[in-house]
C-alpha positions as a printed Julia matrix, in Angstrom:
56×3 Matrix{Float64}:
 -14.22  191.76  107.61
 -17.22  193.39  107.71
 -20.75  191.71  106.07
 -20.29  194.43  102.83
 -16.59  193.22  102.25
 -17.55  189.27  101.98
 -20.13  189.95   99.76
 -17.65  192.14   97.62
 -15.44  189.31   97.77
 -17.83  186.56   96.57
 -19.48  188.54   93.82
 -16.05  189.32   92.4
 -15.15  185.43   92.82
 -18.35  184.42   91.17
 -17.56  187.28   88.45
 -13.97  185.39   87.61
 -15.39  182.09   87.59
 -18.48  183.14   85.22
 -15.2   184.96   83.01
 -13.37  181.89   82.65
 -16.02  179.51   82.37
 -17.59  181.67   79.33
 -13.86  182.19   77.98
 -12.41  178.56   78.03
 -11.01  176.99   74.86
 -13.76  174.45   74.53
 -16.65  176.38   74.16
 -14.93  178.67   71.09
 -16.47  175.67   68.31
 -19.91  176.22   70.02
 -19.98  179.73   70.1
 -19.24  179.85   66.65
 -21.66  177.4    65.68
 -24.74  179.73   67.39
 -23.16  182.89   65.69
 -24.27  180.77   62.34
 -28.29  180.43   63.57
 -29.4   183.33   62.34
 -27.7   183.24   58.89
 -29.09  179.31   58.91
 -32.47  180.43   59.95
 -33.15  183.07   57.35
 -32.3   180.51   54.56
 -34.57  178.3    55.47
 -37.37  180.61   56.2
 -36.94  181.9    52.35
 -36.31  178.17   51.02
 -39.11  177.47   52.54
 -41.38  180.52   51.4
 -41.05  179.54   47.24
 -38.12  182.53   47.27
 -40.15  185.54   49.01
 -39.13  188.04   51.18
 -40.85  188.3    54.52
 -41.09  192.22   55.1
 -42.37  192.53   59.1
């Protein structure tokens, strides 16, 4: 094998273990939980403003 091919093969390795390690059942209630920040943020920012709209 030359130097080229075990590279290939490593970054494709590393590639299927970042896959699975982002994929994996236990992650799916955190994931979910960040995809609510931005909704949770913006409430507070207006609860916290007296009810106005921040325009940037």
């Amino acid at each position: 094998m030359t130097y080229h091919s075990v590279l290939t093969v490593l970054f494709f390795l590393a590639f299927l273990a970042l896959v699975a390690w982002v994929y994996r059942p236990g992650r799916k209630q955190q994931y979910q939980e960040l995809a609510k920040l931005p909704v949770r943020d913006d409430q507070q920012a207006r609860a916290g403003s007296g009810g106005e709209q921040i325009h940037e």
